[in-house]
N, C-alpha and C positions, 0 to 999 in steps of 0.2 A: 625636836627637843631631845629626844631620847640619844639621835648620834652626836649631839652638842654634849650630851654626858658621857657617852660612852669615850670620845676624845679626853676632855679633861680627866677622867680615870685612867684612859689609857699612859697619857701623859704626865701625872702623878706619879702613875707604877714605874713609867721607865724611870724619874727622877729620883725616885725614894725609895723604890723598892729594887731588888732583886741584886744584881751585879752592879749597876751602875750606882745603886746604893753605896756601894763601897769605893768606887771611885770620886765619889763627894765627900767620904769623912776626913781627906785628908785638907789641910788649908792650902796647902799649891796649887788644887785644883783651880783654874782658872773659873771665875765667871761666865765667861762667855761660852763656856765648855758646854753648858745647859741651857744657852738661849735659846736652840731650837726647840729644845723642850717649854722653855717658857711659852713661846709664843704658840705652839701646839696646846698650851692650856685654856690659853688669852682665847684664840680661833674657837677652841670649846664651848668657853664662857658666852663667845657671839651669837656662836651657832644656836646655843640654848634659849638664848633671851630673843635673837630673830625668831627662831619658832613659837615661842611664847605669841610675840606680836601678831606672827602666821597667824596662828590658831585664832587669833581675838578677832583678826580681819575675816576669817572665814566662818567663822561664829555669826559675826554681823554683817556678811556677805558685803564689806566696803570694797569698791572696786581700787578706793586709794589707799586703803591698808594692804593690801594684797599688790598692787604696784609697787609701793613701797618694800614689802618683802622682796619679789621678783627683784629689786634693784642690790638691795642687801647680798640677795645670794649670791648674785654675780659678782658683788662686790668680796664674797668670802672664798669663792670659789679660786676667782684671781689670784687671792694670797697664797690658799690651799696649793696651787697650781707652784706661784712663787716660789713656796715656802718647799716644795718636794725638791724643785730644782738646784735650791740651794743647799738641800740637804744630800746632794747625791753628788752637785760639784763640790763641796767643800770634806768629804768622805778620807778625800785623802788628807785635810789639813787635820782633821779630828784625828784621827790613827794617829799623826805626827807627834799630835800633841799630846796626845795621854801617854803615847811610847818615852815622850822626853818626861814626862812626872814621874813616872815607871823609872827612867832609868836615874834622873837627882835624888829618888826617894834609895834607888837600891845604891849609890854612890854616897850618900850619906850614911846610909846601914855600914857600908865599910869602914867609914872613916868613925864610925863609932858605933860601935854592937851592941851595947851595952845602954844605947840614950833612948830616945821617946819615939826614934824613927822603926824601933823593932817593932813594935804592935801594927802599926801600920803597913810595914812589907808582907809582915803575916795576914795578915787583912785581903792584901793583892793576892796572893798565894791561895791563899784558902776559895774566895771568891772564883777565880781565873781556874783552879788544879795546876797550875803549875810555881816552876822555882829556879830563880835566876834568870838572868841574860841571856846567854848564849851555850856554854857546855857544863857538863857535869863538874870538872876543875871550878868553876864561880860558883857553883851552890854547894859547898863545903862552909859551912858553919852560918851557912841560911838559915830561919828560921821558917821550917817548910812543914807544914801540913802533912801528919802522920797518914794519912787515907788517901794519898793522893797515886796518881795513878802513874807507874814510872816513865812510860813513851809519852804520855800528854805532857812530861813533866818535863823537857830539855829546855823551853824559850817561852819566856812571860810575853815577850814583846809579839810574838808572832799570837799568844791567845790574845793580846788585848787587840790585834787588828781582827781576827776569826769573832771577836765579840761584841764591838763597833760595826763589822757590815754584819750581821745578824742582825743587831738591833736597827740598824740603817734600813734594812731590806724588812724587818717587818712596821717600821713607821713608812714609808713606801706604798708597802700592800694597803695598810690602814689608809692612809692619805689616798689610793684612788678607791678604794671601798668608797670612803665620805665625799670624794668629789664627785662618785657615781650617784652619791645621795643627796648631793646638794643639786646637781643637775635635773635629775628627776623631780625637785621638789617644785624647782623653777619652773619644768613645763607645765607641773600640777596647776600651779598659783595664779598662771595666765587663764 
């Protein structure tokens, strides 16, 4: 129960909190950008309510509530397993795409400085530390984050990949952490 929560918390935080907070406030952001996060919650939710079940079978020592678990977890574990996979071949499609919202969001900034896309690059900027595209010449009348650090600051697109395999590589760790724990619970329950 308690990694069935620690998952939907953990999955919560990457969706709404921290960095990738801010790459949700914009409306471009594509939906599917956060499916794996969904289903990282969904898997959470399972995991909680299986253990609930666990617990009730091993309470009343049912040989067929506790089968029943054991079949559950393999059946979470599969997805768990799935779900890493797809999160590690699709690594590069994620990068792609928040690089191309990154760069309609800063190609609108140009074609109008002055509209509703300013708050929002600032947004990217301040989150990420960095400003602009590609060289010092494009971030001339950026709206760039007084505290930012000058060398982190040449290329947005290069922080949003350095902040995608971060956050890819620690849903990764978490994912065999819980699939160590969902293994272990299986051989418990036999």
């Amino acid at each position: 129960q308690l990694a069935g929560l620690a998952v939907i918390a953990f999955g919560l935080w990457l969706r709404f909190g921290g960095v990738m907070a801010d790459f949700a406030s914009d409306k471009k952001s594509p939906e599917y950008f956060f499916m794996g996060l969904y289903v990282l919650v969904g898997a959470g939710a399972l995991m909680t309510t299986v253990g609930f079940f666990g617990c009730c079978g091993a309470a009343r020592e049912s040989q067929c509530l506790l089968g029943a678990f054991f079949a559950c977890l393999l059946v979470i574990f599969a997805a768990e397993v799935t779900a890493g996979v797809f999160a590690f071949i699709g690594k590069k499609v994620a990068i792609q795409e928040a690089q191309k919202i990154y760069e309609d969001i800063y190609d609108d900034y140009m074609k109008n400085p002055g509209g509703k896309v300013n708050r929002t690059i600032y947004h990217y900027h301040l989150a990420l530390q960095c400003c602009g595209k590609d060289n010092m010449e494009q971030q001339m009348g950026l709206p760039c984050p007084e505290n930012i650090q000058t060398p982190k600051a040449s290329n947005c697109l290069v922080e949003i990949q350095n902040v995608i395999d971060a956050n890819l590589h620690l849903v990764g760790i978490v994912g065999i952490a819980i699939a160590g724990i969902t293994v272990s619970k299986s051989m418990f329950s036999l």
